[in-house]
C-alpha positions in Angstrom: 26.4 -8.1 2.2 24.6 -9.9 -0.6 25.3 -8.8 -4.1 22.3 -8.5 -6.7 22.9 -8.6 -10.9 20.5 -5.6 -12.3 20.4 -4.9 -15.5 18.4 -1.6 -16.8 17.4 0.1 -19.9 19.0 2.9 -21.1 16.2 5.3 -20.2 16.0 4.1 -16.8 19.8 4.0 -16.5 19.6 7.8 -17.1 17.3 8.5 -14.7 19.0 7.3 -12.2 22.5 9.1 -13.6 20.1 12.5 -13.4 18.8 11.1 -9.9 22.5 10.6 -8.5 23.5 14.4 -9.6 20.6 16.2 -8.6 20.6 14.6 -5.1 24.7 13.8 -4.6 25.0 10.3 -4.8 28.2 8.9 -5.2 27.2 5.9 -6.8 24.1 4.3 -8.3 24.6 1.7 -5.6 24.0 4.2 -3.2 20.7 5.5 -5.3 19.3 1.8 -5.3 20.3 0.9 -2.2 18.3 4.2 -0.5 15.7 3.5 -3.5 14.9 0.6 -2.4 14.7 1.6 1.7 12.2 3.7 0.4 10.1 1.9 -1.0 10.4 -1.3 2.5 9.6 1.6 4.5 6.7 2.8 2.3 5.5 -0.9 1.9 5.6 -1.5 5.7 3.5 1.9 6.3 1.2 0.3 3.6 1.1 -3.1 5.9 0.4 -1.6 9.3 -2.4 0.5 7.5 -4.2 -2.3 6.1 -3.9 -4.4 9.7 -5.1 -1.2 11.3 -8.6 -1.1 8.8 -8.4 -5.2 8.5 -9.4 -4.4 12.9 -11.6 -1.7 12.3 -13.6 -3.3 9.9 -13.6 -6.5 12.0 -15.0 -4.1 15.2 -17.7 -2.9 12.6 -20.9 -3.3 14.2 -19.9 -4.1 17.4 -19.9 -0.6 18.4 -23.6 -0.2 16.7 -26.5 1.4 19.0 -23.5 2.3 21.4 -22.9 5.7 20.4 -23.7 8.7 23.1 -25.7 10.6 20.8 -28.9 9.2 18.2 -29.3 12.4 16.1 -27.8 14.7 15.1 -30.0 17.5 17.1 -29.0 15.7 20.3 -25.0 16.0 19.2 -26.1 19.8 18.2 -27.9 20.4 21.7 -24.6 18.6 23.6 -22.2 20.6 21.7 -24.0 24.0 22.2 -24.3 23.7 25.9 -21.8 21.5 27.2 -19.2 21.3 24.9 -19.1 24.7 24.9 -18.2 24.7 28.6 -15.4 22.4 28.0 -13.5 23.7 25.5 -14.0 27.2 27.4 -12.3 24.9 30.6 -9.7 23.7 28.1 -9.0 27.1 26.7 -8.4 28.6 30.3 -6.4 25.9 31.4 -3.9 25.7 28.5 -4.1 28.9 27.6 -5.0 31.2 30.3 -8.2 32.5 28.7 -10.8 33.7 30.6 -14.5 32.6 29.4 
């Protein structure tokens, strides 16, 4: 293990103090040692977020003119008539509903 010099204001320092008794930590080592798996973890869902619209955007337009349905009426007229019939076959198959 690596050891790391912090120093903190007061104000913080108490936080942490209030932080450590409200949620049982033994030691503000512990608190800033889960603090800061936190925040990798919540900077790593941040990451694969951003690579995850970084490829959508890059895919924007390539999908253009591709899509089943022009208008809206045409998605309407799908959805009314055969949509309908397979969410009735999904409804019956997972659930045992009869149409």
């Amino acid at each position: 293990m690596e050891n790391v010099s912090l120093k903190l204001d007061k104000p913080m320092a108490r936080q942490i103090e209030k932080g450590m008794r409200e949620f049982n930590y033994s030691t503000k080592t512990e608190f800033i040692r889960d603090s800061i798996r936190g925040k990798l973890k919540e900077l790593e869902k941040e990451r694969a977020e951003k690579k995850a619209w970084d490829a959508l955007f890059a895919l924007r337009g390539s999908l253009k003119g591709k899509g089943r349905f022009k208008t809206d009426e045409e998605f309407y007229a799908w959805r009314a008539g055969e949509g309908s019939r397979l969410l009735e076959e999904k409804l019956s198959k997972e659930l045992g509903l009869k149409p």
